[in-house]
C-alpha positions as a Markdown table, in Angstrom:
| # | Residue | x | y | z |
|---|---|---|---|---|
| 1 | Unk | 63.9 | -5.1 | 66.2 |
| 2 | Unk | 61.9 | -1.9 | 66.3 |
| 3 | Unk | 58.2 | -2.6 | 64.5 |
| 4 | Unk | 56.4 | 0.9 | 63.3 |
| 5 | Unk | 52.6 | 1.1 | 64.6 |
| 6 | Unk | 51.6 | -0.2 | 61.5 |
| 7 | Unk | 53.6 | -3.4 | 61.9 |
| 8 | Unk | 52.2 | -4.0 | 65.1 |
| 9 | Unk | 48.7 | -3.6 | 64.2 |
| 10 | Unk | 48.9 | -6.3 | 61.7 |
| 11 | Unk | 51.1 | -8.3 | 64.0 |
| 12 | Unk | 48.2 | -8.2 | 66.5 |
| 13 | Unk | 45.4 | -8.6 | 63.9 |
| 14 | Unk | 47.3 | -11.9 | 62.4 |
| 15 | Unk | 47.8 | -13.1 | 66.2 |
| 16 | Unk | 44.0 | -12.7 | 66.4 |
| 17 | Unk | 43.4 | -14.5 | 63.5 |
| 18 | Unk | 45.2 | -17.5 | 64.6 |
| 19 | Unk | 43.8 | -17.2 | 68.0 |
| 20 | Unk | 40.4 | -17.7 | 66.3 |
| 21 | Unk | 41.1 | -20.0 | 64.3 |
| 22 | Unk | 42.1 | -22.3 | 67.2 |
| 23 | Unk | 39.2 | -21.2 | 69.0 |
| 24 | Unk | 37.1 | -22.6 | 65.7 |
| 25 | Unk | 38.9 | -26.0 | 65.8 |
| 26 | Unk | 39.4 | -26.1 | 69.8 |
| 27 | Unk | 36.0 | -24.8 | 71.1 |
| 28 | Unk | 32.6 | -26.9 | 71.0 |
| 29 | Unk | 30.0 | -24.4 | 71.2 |
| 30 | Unk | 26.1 | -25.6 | 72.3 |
| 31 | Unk | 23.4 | -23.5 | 73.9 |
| 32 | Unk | 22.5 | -24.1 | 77.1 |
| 33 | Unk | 19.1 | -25.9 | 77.5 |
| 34 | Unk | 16.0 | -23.2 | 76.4 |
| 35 | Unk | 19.0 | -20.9 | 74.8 |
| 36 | Unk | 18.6 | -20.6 | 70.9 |
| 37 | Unk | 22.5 | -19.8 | 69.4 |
| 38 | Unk | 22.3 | -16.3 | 69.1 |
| 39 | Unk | 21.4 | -16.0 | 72.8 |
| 40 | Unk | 24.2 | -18.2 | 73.9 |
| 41 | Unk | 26.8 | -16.7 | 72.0 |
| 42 | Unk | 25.7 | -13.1 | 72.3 |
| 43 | Unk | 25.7 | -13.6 | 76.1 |
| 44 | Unk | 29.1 | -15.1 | 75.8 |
| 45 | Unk | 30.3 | -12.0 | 73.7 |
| 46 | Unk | 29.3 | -9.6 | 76.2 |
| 47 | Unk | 30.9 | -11.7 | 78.6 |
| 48 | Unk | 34.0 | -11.3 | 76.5 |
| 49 | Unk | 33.7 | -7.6 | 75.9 |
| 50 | Unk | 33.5 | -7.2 | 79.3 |
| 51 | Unk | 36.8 | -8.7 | 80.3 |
| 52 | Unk | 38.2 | -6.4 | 77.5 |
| 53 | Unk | 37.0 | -3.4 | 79.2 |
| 54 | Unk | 37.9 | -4.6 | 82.6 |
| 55 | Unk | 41.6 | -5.7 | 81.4 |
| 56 | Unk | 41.4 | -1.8 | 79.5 |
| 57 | Unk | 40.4 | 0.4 | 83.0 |
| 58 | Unk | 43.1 | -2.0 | 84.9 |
| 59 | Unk | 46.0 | -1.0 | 82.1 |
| 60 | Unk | 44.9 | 2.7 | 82.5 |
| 61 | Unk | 45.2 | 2.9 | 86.1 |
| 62 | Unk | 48.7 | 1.0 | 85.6 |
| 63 | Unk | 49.7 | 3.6 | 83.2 |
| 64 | Unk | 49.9 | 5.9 | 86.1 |
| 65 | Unk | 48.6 | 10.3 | 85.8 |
| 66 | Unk | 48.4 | 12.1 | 82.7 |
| 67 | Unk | 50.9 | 14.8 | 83.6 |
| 68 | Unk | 53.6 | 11.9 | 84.2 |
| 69 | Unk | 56.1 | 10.8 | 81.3 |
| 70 | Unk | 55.1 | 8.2 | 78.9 |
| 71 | Unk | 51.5 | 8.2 | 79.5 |
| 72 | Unk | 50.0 | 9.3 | 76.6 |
| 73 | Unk | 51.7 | 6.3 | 75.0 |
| 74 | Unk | 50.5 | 3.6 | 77.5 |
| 75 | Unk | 47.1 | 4.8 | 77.4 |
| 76 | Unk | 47.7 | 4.8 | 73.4 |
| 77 | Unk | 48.4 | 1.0 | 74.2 |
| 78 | Unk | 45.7 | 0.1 | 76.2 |
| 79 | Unk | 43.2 | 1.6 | 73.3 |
| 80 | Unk | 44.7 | -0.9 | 70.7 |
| 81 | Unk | 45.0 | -3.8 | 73.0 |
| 82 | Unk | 41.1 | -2.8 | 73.9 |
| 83 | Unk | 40.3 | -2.7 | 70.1 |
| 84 | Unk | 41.9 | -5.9 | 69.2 |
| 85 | Unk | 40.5 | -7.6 | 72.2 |
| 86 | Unk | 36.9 | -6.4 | 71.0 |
| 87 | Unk | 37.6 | -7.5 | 67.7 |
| 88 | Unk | 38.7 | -11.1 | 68.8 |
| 89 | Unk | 35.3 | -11.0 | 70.9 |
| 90 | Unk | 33.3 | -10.4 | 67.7 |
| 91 | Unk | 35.4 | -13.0 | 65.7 |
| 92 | Unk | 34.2 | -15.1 | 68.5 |
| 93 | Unk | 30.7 | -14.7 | 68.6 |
| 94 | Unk | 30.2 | -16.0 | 64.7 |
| 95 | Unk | 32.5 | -18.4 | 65.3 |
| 96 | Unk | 30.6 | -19.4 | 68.1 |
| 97 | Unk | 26.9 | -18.8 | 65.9 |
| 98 | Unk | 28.4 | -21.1 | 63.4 |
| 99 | Unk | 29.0 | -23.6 | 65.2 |
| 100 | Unk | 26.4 | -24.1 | 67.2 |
| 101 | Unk | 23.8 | -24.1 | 64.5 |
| 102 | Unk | 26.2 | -26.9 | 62.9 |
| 103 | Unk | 26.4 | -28.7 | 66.0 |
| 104 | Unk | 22.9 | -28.2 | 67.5 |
């Protein structure tokens, strides 16, 4: 089954959604001692933004030269598996600010 970019863009965003949504239920989130919440959870978003743009320079050095065949598509991917990684990272990070000023 073939899915059109605009399938797979909401395929990822509703695998995001669920994937935060587990995170919500799964994850207790406190500061660390002397950390207030936004602290903690910012620090733990960079963190996470981080990994996206180290996971994004690894899929562009797998995706080979631009002159070869197919590149412009696999660096097309690993932009909108970047963007959806970010946006999972944000999701996080008020997830995270949520709950720790319930929980703390």
């Amino acid at each position: 089954m073939a899915y059109s970019w605009g399938m797979k863009t909401v395929v990822r965003l509703m695998s995001a959604v669920v994937a935060v949504a587990l995170a919500f239920v799964l994850v207790p989130i406190s500061p660390a001692e002397g950390e207030d919440c936004n602290t903690a959870c910012g620090n733990k978003r960079a963190s996470c933004d981080s990994t996206c743009n180290n996971t994004k320079t690894r899929c562009v050095v797998e995706c080979g030269l631009p002159v070869l065949p197919g590149y412009e598509k696999c660096r097309t991917t690993c932009d909108d598996n970047q963007r959806s990684c970010s946006l999972q990272c944000s999701a996080n990070e008020k997830i995270c600010q949520v709950q720790c000023k319930v929980g703390g």
